[in-house]
N, C-alpha and C positions, 0 to 999 in steps of 0.2 A: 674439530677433527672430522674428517671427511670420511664415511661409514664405508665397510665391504661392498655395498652395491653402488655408491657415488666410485671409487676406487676402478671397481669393472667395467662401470660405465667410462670411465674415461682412457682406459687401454683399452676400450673395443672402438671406440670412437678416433681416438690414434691408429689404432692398427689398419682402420678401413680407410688412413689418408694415404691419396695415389703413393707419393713421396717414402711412408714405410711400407711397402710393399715390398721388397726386395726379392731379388732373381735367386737367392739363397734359402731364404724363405718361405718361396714358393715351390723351391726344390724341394723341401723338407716334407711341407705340407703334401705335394703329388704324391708322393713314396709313401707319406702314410696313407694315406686316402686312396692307394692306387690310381692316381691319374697317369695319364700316357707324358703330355705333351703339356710340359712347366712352362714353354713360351706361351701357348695359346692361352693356360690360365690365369699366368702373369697380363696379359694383357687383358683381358675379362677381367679381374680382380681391380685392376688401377684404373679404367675406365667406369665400374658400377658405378662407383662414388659420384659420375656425373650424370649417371640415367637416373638414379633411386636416390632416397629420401633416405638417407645415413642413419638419422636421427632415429627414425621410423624404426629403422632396421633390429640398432641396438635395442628398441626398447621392446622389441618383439624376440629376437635373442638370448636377451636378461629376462622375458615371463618364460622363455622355455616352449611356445608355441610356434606352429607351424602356420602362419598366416601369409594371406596374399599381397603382395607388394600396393600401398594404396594408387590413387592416380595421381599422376605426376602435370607440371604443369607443361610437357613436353607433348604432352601427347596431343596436340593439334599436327604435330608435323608426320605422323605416318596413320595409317588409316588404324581404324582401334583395335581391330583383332591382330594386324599385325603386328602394333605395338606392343600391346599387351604382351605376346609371346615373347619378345624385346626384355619386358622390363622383367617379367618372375627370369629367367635366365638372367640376367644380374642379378636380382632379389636371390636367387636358390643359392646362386654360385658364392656372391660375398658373405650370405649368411652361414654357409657351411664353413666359408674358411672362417669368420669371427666366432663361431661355435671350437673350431679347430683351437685358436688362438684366447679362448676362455679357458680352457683345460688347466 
């Protein structure tokens, strides 16, 4: 029988696939969070999943800390300081909403 933290690890790891992300969803979450603009974050939200390390994410999530996005194997393609500012904006933005979506 699969324990309380195998259980949230695996609806935080769903929730962050592009696929359940929905435009309903994202409504709900901006209103609470006070975001402006549910388009631009739906589209940030369903895109992390392909800059940052999922995996990483939840298991940073699930300790409750605030840590830096690691390196990705992506980062050969923009120079590294601009990357980097790339990657924690998906890192910040997906982990607030799977922190949102642990509740």
């Amino acid at each position: 029988m699969p324990t309380p933290s195998q259980d949230l690890r695996r609806h935080l790891r769903a929730a962050a696939d592009p696929g359940a992300i929905t435009d309903d969803v994202v409504r709900i979450y901006c209103a609470a969070m006070g975001r402006d603009d549910h388009r631009m974050e739906l589209a940030l939200l369903r895109q992390a999943p392909t800059v940052i390390d999922v995996d990483a994410l939840v298991d940073v999530v699930l300790a409750g800390i605030d840590a830096e996005p690691p390196r990705a194997g992506l980062d050969h393609l923009l120079p590294n300081r601009r990357w980097a500012r790339v990657r924690r904006l998906y890192w910040a933005r997906l982990r607030d909403y799977l922190r949102w979506r642990a509740r």
